[in-house]
N, C-alpha and C positions, 0 to 999 in steps of 0.2 A: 504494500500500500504506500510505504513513507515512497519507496525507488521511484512508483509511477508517478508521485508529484513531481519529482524532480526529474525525469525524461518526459513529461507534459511539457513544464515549464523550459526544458533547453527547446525541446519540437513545435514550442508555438507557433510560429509563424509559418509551418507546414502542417499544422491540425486546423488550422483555420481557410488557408489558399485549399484545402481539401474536404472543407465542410465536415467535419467529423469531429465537432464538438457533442454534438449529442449520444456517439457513440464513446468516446473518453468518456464521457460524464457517468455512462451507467455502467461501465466498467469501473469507477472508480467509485460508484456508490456500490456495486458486487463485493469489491475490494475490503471496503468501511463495514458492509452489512458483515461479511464471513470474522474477521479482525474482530470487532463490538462484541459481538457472540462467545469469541470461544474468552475474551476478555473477561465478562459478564459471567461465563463460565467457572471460570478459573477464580474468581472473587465468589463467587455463591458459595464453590465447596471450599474454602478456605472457610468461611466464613459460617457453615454446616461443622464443618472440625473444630473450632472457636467451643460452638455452643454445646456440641456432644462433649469435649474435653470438660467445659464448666458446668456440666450436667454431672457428669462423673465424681467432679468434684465435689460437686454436693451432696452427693448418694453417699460418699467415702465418708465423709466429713460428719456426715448423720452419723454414719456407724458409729466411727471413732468418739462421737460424741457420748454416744448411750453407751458403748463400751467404760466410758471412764466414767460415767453415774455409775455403770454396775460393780467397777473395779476402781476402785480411785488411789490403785498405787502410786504409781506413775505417771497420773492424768494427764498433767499438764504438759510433762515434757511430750506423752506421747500427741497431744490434740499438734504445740506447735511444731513440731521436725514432719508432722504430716500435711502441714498445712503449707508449711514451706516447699516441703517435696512438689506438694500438686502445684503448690502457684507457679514453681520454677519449671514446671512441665509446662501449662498454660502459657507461660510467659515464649518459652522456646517455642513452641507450635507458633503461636503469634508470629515471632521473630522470621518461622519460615515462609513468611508471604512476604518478607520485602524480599529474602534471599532467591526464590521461586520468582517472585517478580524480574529481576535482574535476567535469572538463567532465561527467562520467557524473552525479554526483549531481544537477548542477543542470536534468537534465533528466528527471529524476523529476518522476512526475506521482501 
């Protein structure tokens, strides 16, 4: 998509002596529409993994919860190194959409 703007724009003056603006144009809305989608894609399920991850999180967090009502040796150290643990998962999942985003770009053609 980015390449055919910029061979549009060197070929102007022969997309026009040629009338063939309105065929560039819907080639390049083809181009836009396929690009948007798998873009739109690719942030949904990022963003599916986000909520399933902090879903997770909270089902764990129950347990360990009622677990140290029922056991209250260790409570507290065990409620925070768990809480720690999953935020530092969450946070890393998060972390791999900008990293995914990057690998995504450089494979634009």
């Amino acid at each position: 998509m980015f390449s055919q703007v910029s061979a549009t724009l060197q070929g102007l003056y022969t997309i026009r002596s040629y009338g063939m603006e309105g065929h560039l144009l819907q080639r390049f809305n083809d181009a836009q529409d396929q690009h948007t989608s798998a873009w739109f894609l690719f942030i949904a399920s990022i963003r599916w993994l986000g909520l399933r991850i902090d879903l997770t999180i909270v089902v764990f967090q129950t347990v360990i919860l009622v677990a140290v009502m029922l056991l209250p040796s260790t409570g507290e150290l065990d409620l925070q190194n768990s809480l720690q643990l999953l935020l530092l998962i969450s946070w890393r999942t998060r972390g791999m959409r900008n990293k995914c985003g990057i690998d995504v770009w450089k494979h634009i053609r």
